[in-house]
Steps between C-alpha positions, in 0.01 A plus 500: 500500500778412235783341818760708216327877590586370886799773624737681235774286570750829608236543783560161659884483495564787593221605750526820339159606293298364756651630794487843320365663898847406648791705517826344340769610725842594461688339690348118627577239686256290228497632182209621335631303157407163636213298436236565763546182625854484589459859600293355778662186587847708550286778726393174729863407505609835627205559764549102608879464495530216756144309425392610856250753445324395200136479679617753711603266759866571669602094505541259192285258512344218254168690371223470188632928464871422435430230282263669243768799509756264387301348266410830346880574458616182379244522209613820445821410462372209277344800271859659445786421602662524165870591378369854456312528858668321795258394764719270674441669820111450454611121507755545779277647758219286475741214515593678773221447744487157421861440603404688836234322559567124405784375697750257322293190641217651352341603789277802476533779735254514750237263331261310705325210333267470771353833374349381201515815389396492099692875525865309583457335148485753273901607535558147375393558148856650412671235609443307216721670292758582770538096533485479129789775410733384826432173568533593856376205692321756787249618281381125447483495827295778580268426199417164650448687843198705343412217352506251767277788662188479234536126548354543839356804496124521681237503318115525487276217475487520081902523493545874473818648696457707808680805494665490796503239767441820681175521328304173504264435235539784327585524131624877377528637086871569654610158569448381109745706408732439793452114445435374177715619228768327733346189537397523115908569399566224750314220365644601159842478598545276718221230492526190245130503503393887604069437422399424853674818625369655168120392572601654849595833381225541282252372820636776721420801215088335472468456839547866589301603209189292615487677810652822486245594192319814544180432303449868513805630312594169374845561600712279810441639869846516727445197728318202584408313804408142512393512872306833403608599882783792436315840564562576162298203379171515368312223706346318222776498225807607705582751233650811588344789421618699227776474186802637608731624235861323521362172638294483159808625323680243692290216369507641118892514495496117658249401233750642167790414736411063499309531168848535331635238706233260465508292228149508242498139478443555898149442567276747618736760454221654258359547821707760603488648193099585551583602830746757357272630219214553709700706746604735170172472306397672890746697643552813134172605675643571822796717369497861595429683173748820601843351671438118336557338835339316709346567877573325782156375547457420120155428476426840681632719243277796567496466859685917561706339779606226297897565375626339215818269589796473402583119527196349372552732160815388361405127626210507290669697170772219557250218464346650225824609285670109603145342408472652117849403469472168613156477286244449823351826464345683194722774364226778466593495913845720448349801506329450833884390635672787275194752679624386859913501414452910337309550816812340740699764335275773455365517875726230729838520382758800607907528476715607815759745413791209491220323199412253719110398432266508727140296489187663757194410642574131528260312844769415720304238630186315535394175632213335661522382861311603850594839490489551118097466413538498121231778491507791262563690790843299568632486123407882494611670820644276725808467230755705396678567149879526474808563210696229364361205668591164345139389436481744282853570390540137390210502246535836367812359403381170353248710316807699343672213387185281343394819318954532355398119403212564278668789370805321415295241303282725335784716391626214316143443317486695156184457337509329152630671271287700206539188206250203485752314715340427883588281800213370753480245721138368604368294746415150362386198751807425699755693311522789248472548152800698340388677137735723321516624164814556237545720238794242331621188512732459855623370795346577810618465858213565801621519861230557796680667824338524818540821728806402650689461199475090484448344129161289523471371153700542253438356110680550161296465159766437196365657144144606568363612230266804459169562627357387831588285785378303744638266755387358811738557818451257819497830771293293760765489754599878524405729766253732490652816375633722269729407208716633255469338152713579252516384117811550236504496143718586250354809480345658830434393847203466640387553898196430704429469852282171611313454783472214616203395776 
């Protein structure tokens, strides 16, 4: 599918064509002329004024939940905040929770190292930025905390962390997530030489995939036991027993998540790009063909007590939409993520009468533990589905941003224009081959922007004469992704997009 043909661009800013099923009210609290996204992020705001019920819970506390909301609305506000739409508030709340929770020493609120729980980590990964925009010494502080934590953290016999010191031996799709694209960021920032922790990472993502692997679906079971002794343990492999849904989503929104930290020089980080591929060269077949979405259960898709999920569904559309950007994941893929994001709208999305939005039939929870078999039967009907939950929330929100950032590229990509002039830049060993052609004598100027609106190369030509061009440009140390390249002449302008892999 041509990544251009994606959304009509109207659609995604304004959450308008798509959400065509729900009512625009008069008179709302959140206004129905907002990007979807911020739509969302400011109906979290309202139903979680004071950070205390965000997981439903009636005390603040340090949790996985808050910190993926937060990180949801600070990308948001990353997407627009602009002098035309002011999402300062976005910013402001999530700042918010940190400043509640983190005390001026830098002591987190209710955190218990001797938990070891991989869950405690993941509210860290904002505070990278929060350090980085205030220099406020207590976010240091807290960032070592989580990661003085992974320093010790238990772990099996081949290295891989335990979940929870809570839970012995036992590795869960969750806990990637939850753990690495911390320690990943970590290492980058802070550590002269990052590799060992990089190796680390990357040991911690293979691990889980040796021996979660369902050789039947080919797709990553929820848990693993080293001991093979939990009564949700098979007693040979100590796999669980089936592929739940959001811990697989889990795992494929850690794998784009530390891809795009990771450096390529990094080795085996190709690694994680098979892992990655596989899932998605796998998981198209397990979509359901009416509502796009996934079931809880995924690799039970015609199971008739099977429910498709919403928390595993925008987790997996966000992989997919962030891993075509970022150039991990062939772009013939979009349609199976825009498929699933028309069916979020279509079938899982309403709007209370104030225009707040509201999110259904996301698992409220699931785990694995003496009382929680990881049988069909458990996943199935022994959980129960609720509005606006976080795990959800979160991603369907991070699904609505990633899809604004390939739109805002792509917007900016014209095709060349209808004269014997063209633009392309190829692959070539370990950099690229620019070739142009010009209809007269001129100077050209090329520029190559990535996503975020950062120059990576940049190159001026004086007097080129007409005809064809070729020069070689050294792109071996840029990041996977997707680029803007742009070349002037006298006498048009020429745009591409590049991906590069």
């Amino acid at each position: 599918m041509n990544i251009h043909r994606l959304f009509s661009r109207a659609a995604l800013l304004l959450g308008v064509a798509l959400l065509g099923n729900l009512p625009v009210m008069a008179d709302t609290v959140v206004s129905a002329d907002l990007p979807l996204a911020v739509r969302f992020c400011r109906s979290e705001m309202l139903r979680h004024p004071d950070y205390k019920t965000i997981d439903s819970n009636t005390a603040l506390k340090w949790n996985y939940t808050h910190g993926l909301l937060c990180q949801a609305i600070f990308a948001t506000y990353d997407c627009y905040q602009s002098d035309t739409l002011d999402c300062s508030d976005l910013y402001d709340y999530a700042k918010g929770y940190y400043e509640a929770t983190i005390t001026a020493k830098g002591v987190i609120y209710k955190y218990s190292k001797s938990n070891y729980s991989l869950d405690h980590v993941n509210p860290g990964k904002n505070l990278f930025r929060l350090y980085t925009e205030t220099g406020d010494e207590r976010y240091k502080i807290a960032m070592e905390t989580l990661r003085d934590q992974l320093q010790d953290q238990p772990r099996t016999s081949e290295g891989g962390f335990w979940h929870k010191n809570s839970y012995p031996y036992q590795m869960w799709l969750d806990g990637i997530y939850m753990g690495e694209p911390y320690y990943a960021r970590y290492a980058k920032e802070f550590e002269s030489d990052p590799s060992e922790s990089y190796a680390d990472v990357i040991r911690q993502f293979l691990l889980i995939a040796k021996h979660t692997k369902d050789d039947h679906s080919g797709l990553y079971r929820h848990g693993w036991d080293e001991k093979c002794q939990q009564v949700w343990a098979d007693p040979t492999t100590g796999q669980s027993s089936h592929v739940w849904g959001r811990a697989l989503g889990w795992y494929t929104m850690a794998l784009v998540d530390v891809l795009e930290i990771l450096p390529e020089e990094t080795p085996d980080r190709d690694s994680l790009l098979i892992v990655l591929q596989g899932i998605f060269d796998i998981l198209p077949q397990y979509q359901d063909p009416v509502t796009g979405a996934w079931y809880q259960v995924t690799d039970y898709p015609d199971s008739t007590d099977n429910y498709t999920e919403m928390s595993c569904t925008p987790m997996f559309a966000y992989s997919i939409v962030k891993g075509i950007r970022l150039g991990y994941l062939d772009p013939s893929l979009m349609e199976v993520a825009r498929k699933a994001y028309e069916g979020i709208l279509d079938n899982y999305l309403t709007v209370e009468a104030d225009g707040k939005i509201t999110l259904e039939k996301i698992c409220s929870v699931a785990g694995l533990s003496d009382d929680r078999d990881g049988s069909y039967d458990y996943y199935v009907h022994q959980t129960t589905t609720v509005s606006n939950d976080p795990k959800g929330v979160g991603p369907f929100i991070l699904l609505c941003v990633e899809l604004e950032k390939v739109a805002e590229a792509t917007a900016h990509v014209s095709a060349p224009a209808a004269t014997k002039s063209a633009l392309r830049l190829l692959p070539q060993g370990n950099g690229t081959l620019l070739t142009y052609s010009l209809q007269d004598p001129s100077d050209v100027q090329f520029t190559c922007t990535a996503l975020s609106g950062k120059t990576v190369y940049q190159a001026a030509w004086p007097t080129e004469s007409a005809g064809e061009h070729r020069h070689t440009i050294d792109t071996a140390g840029w990041p996977a992704g997707l680029y803007i390249a742009q070349l002037k002449s006298k006498s048009e302008t020429m745009t591409v997009k590049y991906i590069k892999k």
